[in-house]
C-alpha positions, 0 to 999 in steps of 0.5 A, a space after each residue: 151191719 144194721 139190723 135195719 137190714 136183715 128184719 122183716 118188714 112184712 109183719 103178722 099182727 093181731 090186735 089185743 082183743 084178738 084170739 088165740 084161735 086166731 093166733 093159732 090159725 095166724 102160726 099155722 098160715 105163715 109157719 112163724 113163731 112170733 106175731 107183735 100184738 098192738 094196742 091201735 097203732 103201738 106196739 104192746 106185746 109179742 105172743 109166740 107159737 110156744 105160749 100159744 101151745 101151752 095153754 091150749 089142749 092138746 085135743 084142740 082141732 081134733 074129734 076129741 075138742 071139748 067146750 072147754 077147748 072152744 072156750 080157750 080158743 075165745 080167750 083174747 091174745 092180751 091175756 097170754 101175750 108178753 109185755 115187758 118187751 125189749 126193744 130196738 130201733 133200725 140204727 141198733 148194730 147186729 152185734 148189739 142185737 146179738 147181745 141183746 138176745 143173750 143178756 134178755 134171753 129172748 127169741 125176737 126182737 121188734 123193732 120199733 120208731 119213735 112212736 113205738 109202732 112196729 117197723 119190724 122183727 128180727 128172730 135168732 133164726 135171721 141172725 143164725 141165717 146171716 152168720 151162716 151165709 157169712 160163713 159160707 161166704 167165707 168158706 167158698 172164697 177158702 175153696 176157690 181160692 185152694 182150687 185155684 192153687 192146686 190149678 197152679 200145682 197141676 200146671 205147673 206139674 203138667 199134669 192133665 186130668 182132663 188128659 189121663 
């Protein structure tokens, strides 16, 4: 499987000079961890909900704001984001994803074209969800597969359940 497959497409992007009160109010809309910052058109860094929250107070949005906390708000995202990014095209294989995620230990993953625009972002939350789908799958077809022989055990037995 590609991951051209499973990546979002619909991508949450801020610029560089964007803030981080954007940023925060960007996580709290899409209830996502990740959001791809570009420089014009090109991909230049990721910022996740968890950098967000480390260098905000925990009094920000509540009565106890301070200016201190407004200030923070109005830093801009390029200051905190992460710019050594790894990165994938669409032909990469899960299985190599899959790698990539464990040998960088990273959370996400853009993925990019030639031109290093953002076409896309697979987390390890779309890969927990693909293997569980896959499993399931696969347990269902065990389960169907054990029904339908206990049905033939049943018949064969003449038992009825429906008739008991």
């Amino acid at each position: 499987m590609k991951i051209s497959q499973m990546m979002q497409r619909k991508l949450i992007t801020l610029d560089m000079d964007d803030t981080l009160a954007n940023a925060k109010k960007l996580f709290e809309q899409h209830n996502m961890h990740h959001i791809l910052i570009n420089n014009k058109s090109t991909l230049a860094g990721v910022i996740t909900d968890r950098d967000l929250w480390q260098n905000l107070s925990p009094t920000v949005g509540t009565r106890n704001e301070t200016p201190q906390d407004s200030f923070i708000l109005n830093k801009k995202v390029h200051l905190i984001m992460a710019r050594d990014l790894i990165t994938a095209t669409e032909e990469v294989s899960l299985t190599d994803a899959i790698l990539l995620f464990h040998d960088h230990k990273i959370s996400c993953l853009p993925v990019v074209n030639e031109n290093q625009q953002a076409v896309g972002i697979i987390t390890w939350r779309d890969i927990i969800k693909v293997i569980a789908v896959q499993y399931r799958r696969k347990t269902n077809d065990n389960l169907t597969t054990h029904s339908d022989s206990q049905k033939v055990i049943n018949t064969d037995n003449h038992d009825d359940i429906d008739n008991k």
